[in-house]
BAMARBA-685834 format. One record per residue (C-alpha): residue number from 1; residue in one letter; x, y, z. Coordinates in Angstrom, 1 decimal, m for minus. Layout:
BEGIN
<pt NUM,"a",<X,Y,Z>>
...
//
This chain:
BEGIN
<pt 1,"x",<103.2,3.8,m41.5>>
<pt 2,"x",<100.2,6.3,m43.1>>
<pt 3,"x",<100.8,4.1,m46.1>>
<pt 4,"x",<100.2,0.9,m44.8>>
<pt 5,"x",<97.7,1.7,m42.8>>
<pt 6,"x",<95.0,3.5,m45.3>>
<pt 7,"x",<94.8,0.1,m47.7>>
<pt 8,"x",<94.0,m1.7,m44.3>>
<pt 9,"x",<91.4,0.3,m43.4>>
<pt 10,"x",<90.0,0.7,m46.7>>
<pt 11,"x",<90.0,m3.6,m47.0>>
<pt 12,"x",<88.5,m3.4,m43.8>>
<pt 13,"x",<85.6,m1.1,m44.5>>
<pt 14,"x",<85.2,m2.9,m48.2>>
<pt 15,"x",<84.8,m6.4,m46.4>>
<pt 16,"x",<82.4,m5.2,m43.9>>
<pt 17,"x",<79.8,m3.4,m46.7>>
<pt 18,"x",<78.4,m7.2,m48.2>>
<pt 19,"x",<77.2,m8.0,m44.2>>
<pt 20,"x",<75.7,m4.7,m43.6>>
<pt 21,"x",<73.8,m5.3,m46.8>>
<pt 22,"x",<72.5,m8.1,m45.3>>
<pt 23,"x",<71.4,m7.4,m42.4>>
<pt 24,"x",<69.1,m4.7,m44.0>>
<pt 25,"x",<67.6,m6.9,m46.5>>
<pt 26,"x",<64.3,m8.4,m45.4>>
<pt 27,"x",<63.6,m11.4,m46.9>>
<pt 28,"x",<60.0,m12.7,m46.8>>
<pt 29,"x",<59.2,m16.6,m47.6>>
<pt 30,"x",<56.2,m17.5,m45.0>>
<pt 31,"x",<53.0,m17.8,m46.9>>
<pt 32,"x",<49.7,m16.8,m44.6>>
<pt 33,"x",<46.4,m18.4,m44.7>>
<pt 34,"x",<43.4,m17.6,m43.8>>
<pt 35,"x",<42.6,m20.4,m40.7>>
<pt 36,"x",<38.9,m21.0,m41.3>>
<pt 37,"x",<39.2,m21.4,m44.5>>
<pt 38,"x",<41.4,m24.0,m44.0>>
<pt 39,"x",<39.5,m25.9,m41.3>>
<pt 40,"x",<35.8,m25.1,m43.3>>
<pt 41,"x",<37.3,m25.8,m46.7>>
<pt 42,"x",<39.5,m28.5,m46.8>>
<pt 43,"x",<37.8,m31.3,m44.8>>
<pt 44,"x",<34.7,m31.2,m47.3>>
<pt 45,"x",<37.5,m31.8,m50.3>>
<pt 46,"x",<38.6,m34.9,m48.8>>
<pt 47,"x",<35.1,m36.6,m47.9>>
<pt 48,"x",<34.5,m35.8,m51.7>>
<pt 49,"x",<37.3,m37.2,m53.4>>
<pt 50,"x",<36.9,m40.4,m51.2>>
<pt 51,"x",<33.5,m40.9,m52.6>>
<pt 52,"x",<34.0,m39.6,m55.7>>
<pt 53,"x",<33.2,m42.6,m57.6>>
<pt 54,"x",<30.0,m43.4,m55.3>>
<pt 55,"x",<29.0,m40.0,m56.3>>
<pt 56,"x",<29.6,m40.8,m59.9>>
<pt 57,"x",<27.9,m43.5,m60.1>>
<pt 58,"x",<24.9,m42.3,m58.4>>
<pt 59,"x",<24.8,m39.2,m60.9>>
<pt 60,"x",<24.5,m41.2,m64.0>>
<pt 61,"x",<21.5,m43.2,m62.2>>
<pt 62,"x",<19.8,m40.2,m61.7>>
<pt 63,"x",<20.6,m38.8,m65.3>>
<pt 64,"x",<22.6,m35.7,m64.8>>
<pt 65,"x",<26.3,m34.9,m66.0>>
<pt 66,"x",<28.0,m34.5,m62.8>>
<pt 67,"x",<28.7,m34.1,m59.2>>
<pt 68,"x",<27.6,m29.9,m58.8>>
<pt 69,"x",<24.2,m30.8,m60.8>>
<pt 70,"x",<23.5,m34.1,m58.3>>
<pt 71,"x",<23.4,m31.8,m55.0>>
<pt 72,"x",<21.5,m29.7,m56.9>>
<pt 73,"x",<18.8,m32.1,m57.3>>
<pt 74,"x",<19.0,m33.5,m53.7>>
<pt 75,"x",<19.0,m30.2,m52.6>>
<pt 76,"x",<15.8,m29.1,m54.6>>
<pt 77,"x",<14.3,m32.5,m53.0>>
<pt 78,"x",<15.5,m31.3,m49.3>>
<pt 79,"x",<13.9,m28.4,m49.3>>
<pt 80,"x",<10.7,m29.7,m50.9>>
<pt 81,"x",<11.1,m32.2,m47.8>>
<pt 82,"x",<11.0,m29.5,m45.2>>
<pt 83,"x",<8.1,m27.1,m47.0>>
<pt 84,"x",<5.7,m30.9,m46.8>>
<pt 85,"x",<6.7,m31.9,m43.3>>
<pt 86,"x",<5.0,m30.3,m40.3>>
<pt 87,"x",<7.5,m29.5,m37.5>>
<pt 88,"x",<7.9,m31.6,m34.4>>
<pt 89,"x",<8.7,m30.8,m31.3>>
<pt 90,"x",<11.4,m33.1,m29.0>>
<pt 91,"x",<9.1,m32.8,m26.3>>
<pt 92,"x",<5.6,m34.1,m25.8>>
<pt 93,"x",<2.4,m31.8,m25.6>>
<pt 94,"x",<1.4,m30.2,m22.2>>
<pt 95,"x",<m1.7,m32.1,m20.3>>
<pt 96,"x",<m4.7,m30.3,m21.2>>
<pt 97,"x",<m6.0,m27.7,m17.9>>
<pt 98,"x",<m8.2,m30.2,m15.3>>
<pt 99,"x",<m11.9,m29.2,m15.8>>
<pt 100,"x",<m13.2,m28.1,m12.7>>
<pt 101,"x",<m17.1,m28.4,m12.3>>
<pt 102,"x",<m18.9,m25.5,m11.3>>
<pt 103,"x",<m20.6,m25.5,m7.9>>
<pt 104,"x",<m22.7,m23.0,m5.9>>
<pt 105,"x",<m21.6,m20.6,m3.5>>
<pt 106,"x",<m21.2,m21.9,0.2>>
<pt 107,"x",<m24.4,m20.9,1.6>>
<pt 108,"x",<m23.9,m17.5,4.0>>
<pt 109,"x",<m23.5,m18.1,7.6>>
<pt 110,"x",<m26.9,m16.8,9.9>>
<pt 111,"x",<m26.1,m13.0,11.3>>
<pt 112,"x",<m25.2,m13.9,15.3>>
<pt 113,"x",<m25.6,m11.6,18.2>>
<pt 114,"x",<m22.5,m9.3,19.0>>
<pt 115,"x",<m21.8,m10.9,22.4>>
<pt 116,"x",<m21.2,m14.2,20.5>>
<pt 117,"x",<m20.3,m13.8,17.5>>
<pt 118,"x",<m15.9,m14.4,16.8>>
<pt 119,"x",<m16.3,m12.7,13.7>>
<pt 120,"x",<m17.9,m9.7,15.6>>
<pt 121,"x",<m14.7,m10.1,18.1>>
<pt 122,"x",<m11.9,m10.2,15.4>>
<pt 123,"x",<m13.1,m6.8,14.6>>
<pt 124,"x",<m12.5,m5.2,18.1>>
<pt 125,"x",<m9.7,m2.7,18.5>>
<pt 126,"x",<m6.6,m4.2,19.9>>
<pt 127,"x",<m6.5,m4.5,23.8>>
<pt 128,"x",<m10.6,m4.1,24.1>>
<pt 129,"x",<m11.8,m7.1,26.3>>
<pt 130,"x",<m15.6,m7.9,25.8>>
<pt 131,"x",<m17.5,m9.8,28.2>>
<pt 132,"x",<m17.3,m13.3,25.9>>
<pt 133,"x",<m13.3,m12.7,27.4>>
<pt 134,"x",<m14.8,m13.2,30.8>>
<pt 135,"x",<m18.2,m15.2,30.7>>
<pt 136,"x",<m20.1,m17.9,28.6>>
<pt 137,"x",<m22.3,m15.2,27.4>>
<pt 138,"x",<m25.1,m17.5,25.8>>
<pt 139,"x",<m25.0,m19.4,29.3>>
<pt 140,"x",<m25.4,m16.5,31.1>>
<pt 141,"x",<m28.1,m14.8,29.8>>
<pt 142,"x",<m30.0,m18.4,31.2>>
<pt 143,"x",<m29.4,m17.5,34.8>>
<pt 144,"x",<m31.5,m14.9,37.0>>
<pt 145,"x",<m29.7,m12.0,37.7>>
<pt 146,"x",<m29.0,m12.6,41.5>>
<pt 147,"x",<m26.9,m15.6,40.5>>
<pt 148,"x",<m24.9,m13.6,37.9>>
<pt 149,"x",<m24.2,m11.3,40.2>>
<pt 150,"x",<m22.6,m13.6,42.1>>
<pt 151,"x",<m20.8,m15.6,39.5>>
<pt 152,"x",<m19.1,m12.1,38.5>>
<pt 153,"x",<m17.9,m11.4,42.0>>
<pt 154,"x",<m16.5,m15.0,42.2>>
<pt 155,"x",<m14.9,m14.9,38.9>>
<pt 156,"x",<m13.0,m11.8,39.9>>
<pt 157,"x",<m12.1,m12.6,43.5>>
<pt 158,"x",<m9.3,m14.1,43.0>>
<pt 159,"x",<m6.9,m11.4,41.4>>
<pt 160,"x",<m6.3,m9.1,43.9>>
<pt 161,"x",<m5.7,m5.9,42.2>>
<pt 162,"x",<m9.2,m6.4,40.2>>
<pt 163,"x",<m11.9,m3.8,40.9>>
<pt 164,"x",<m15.7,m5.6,39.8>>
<pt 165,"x",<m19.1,m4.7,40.6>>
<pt 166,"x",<m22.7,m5.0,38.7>>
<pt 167,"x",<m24.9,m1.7,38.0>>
<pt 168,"x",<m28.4,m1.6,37.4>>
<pt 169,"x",<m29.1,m0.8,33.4>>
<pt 170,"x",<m31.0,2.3,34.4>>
<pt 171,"x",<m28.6,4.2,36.6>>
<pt 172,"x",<m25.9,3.4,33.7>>
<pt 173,"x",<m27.9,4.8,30.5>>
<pt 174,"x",<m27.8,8.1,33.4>>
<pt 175,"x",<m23.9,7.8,34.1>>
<pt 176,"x",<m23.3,7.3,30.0>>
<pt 177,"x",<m25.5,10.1,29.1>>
<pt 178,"x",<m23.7,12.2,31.3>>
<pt 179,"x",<m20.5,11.1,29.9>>
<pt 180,"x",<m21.2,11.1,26.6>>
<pt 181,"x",<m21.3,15.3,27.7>>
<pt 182,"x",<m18.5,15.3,29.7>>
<pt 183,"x",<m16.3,12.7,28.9>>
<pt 184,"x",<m13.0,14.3,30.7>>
<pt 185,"x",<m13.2,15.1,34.7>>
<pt 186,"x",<m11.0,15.5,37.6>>
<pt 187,"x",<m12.1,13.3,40.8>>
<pt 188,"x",<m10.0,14.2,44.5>>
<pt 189,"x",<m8.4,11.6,46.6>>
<pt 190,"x",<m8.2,12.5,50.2>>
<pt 191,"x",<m4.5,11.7,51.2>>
<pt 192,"x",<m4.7,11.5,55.5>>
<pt 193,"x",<m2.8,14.4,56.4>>
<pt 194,"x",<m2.4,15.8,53.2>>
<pt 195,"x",<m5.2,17.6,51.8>>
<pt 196,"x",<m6.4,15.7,48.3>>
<pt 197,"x",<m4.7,14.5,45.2>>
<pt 198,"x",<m6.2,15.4,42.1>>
<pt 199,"x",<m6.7,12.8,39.4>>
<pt 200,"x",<m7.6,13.1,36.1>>
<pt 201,"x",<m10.4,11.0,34.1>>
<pt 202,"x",<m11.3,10.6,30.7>>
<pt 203,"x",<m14.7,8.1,29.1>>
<pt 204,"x",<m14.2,6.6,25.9>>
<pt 205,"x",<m16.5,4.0,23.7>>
<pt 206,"x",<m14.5,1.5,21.9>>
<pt 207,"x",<m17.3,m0.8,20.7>>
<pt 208,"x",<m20.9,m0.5,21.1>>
<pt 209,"x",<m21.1,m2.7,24.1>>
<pt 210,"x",<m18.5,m1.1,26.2>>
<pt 211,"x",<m17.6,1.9,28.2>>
<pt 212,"x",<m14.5,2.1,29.3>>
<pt 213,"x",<m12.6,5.2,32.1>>
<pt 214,"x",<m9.0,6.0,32.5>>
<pt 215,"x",<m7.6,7.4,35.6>>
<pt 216,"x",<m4.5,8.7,35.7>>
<pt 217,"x",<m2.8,11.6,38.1>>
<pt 218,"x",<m3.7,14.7,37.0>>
<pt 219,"x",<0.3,15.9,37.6>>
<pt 220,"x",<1.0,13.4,35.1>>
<pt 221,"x",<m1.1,14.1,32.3>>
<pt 222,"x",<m0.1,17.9,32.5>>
<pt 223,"x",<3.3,16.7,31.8>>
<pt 224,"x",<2.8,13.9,29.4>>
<pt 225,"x",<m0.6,13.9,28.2>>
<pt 226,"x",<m2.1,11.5,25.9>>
<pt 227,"x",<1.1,9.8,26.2>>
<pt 228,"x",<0.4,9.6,30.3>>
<pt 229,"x",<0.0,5.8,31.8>>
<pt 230,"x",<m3.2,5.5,34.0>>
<pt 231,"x",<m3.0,3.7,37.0>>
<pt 232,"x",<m6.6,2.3,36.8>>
<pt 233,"x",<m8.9,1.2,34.4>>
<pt 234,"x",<m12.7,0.2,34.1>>
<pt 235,"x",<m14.7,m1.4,31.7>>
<pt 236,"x",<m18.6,m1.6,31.6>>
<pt 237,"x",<m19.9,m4.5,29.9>>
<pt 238,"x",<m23.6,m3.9,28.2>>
<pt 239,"x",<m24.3,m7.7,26.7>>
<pt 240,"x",<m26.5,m8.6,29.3>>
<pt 241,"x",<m28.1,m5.0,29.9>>
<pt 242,"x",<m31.4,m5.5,27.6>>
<pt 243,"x",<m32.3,m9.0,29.2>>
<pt 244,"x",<m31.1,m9.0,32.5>>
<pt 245,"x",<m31.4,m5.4,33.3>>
<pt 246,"x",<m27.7,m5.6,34.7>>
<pt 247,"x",<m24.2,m4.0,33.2>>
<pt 248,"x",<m21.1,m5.4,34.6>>
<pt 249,"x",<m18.2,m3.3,35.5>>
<pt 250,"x",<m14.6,m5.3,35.6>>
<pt 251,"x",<m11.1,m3.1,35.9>>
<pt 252,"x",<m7.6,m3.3,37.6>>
<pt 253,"x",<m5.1,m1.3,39.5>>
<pt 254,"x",<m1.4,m1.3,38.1>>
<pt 255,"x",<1.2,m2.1,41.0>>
<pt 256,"x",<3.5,0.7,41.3>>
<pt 257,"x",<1.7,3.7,40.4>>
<pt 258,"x",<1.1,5.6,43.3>>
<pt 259,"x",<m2.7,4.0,43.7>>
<pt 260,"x",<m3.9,0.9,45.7>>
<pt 261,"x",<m6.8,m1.6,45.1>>
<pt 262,"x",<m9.1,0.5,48.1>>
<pt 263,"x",<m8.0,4.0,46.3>>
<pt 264,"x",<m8.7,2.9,43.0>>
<pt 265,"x",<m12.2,2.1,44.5>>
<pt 266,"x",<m12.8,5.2,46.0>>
<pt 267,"x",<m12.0,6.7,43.1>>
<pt 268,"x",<m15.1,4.6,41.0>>
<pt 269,"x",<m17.3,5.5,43.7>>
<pt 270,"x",<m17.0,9.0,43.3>>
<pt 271,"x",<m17.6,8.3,39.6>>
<pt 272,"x",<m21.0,6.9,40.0>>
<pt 273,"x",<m22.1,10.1,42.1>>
<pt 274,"x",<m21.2,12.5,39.4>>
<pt 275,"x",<m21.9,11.1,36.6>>
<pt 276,"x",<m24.9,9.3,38.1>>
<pt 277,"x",<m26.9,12.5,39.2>>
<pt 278,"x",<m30.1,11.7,38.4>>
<pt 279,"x",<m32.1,14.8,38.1>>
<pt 280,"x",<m28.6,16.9,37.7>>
<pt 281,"x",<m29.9,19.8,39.2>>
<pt 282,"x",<m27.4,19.8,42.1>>
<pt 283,"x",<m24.2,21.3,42.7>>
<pt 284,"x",<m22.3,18.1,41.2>>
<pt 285,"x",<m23.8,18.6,37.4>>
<pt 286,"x",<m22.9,22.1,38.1>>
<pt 287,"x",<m18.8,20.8,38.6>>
<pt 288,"x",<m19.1,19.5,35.6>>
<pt 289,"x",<m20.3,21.7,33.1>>
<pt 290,"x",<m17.9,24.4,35.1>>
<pt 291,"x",<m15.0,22.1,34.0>>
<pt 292,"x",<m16.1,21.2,30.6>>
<pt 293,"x",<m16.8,24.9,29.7>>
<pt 294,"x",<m13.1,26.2,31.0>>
<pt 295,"x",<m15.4,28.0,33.5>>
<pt 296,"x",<m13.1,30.1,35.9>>
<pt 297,"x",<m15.8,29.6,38.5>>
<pt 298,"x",<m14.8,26.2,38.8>>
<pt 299,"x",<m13.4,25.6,42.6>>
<pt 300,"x",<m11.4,22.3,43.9>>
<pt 301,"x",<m12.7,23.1,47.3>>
<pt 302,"x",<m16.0,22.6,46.2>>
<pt 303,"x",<m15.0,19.3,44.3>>
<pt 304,"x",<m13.7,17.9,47.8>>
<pt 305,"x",<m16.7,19.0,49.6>>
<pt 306,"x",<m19.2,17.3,46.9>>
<pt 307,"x",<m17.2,14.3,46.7>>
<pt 308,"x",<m16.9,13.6,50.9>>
<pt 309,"x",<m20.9,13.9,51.1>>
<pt 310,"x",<m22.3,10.8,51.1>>
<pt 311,"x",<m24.8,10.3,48.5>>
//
């Protein structure tokens, strides 16, 4: 069995050697070329042999030997072409710039009064009312000072939480004098049944012709400050001071603050007879400096007392 076996396995093994040796023999046919030589090279070849004779023919009229010396010519020519003509553009020139004639300047606009001037008015700070806001102040300065008077009580009647009245131009140049020195007091406000509330006041001068006082409570502005809300607010209007003789005071109460209209009155009255001391040798110029100064002499009992006289 050994015997028969071993040539069968040899024959087997033999036959099997000619297809291994094929299968690791590699055989390479493909050719590669290079694509863009192809597609660059091989389209010019055919446009030239189908004019080859064309070509010909034109090369003996011009008097050279072949093909390669004609483009050589043209080419010469082409480029002699380009060097001669001036380049063009596809698209046509811009429009030349419009002349504009010269002219002179607008001529300048005459200087106006403050009162009625806009320009003058653009240039208030923000929330500052002058008296243009309220009157015709060109038409008013045309009227005697009685009727003014009147017109500005009339034009304010109507709102009732408004606060108006008209002061003579010399008893105001005392009160803004006097504020200009002091521009910070405290006023009382008798409270029936409960002593006085304090209230705190402060002047400032927005614009040249106006004056304007904050009152707020005095509790308040301990605890907030600058950042307190006051619960009235006058304005003294000077535009018709110089001519008429007059300054026009216009303010408001805010609803809801703890103050009413009559208060808030009270309140301006005792303004006028501190800060409108003329002479200032009494005990009310006194109150003041005492509080401007820090002094420690200053008394609230004295306050009340000055401020329940009658003037």
């Amino acid at each position: 069995m050994s015997a028969l076996r071993a040539p069968t396995i040899r024959n087997i093994i033999v036959s099997s050697e000619p297809c291994l040796r094929s299968l690791n023999v590699q055989r390479r046919w493909a050719q590669v070329h290079d694509v863009r030589f192809v597609a660059t090279h091989r389209q010019p070849d055919k446009v030239l042999e189908k004019y080859r004779e064309k070509l010909d023919r034109k090369a003996k009229e011009e008097g050279v030997k072949d093909i390669h010396e004609l483009k050589q010519v043209y080419k010469e020519k082409l480029q002699s072409a380009k060097q001669n003509t001036p380049s063009t553009s596809p698209f046509p020139p811009p429009p030349p710039a419009p002349r504009i004639p010269l002219s002179e300047p607008p001529p300048t606009a005459p200087a106006t009064s403050v009162s009625s001037s806009p320009a003058q008015k653009s240039t208030n700070p923000p929330g500052i009312k002058t008296l243009s806001s309220f009157l015709d102040v060109p038409k008013t300065l045309a009227l005697p000072p009685k009727e003014i008077e009147a017109i500005w009580r009339l034009r304010h009647a109507s709102t009732p939480t408004s606060l108006c009245a008209t002061i003579p131009h010399p008893l105001y140049r005392s009160i803004a004098s006097t504020a200009r020195k002091h521009p910070q007091f405290i006023l009382p406000l008798p409270r029936e049944g409960q002593g006085a509330e304090i209230h705190f006041l402060q002047w400032t001068f927005p614009t040249p012709t106006t004056a304007t006082v904050l009152f707020t409570h005095l509790a308040e502005y301990k605890l907030r400050g600058e950042f307190s809300q006051p619960h009235t607010t006058v304005t003294h209007h000077l535009e018709l001071a110089e001519e008429k003789g007059l300054v026009l005071l216009q303010g408001s109460v805010v609803e809801g603050r703890g103050v009413s209209v009559d208060e808030g009155k009270w309140l301006v009255m005792c303004l006028q007879k501190f800060y409108g001391d003329v002479g200032g040798q009494g005990e009310r110029k006194r109150l003041l400096e005492q509080f401007s100064g820090g002094d420690g002499e200053f008394r609230i009992e004295t306050l009340v007392e000055e401020a329940e006289k009658v003037p």
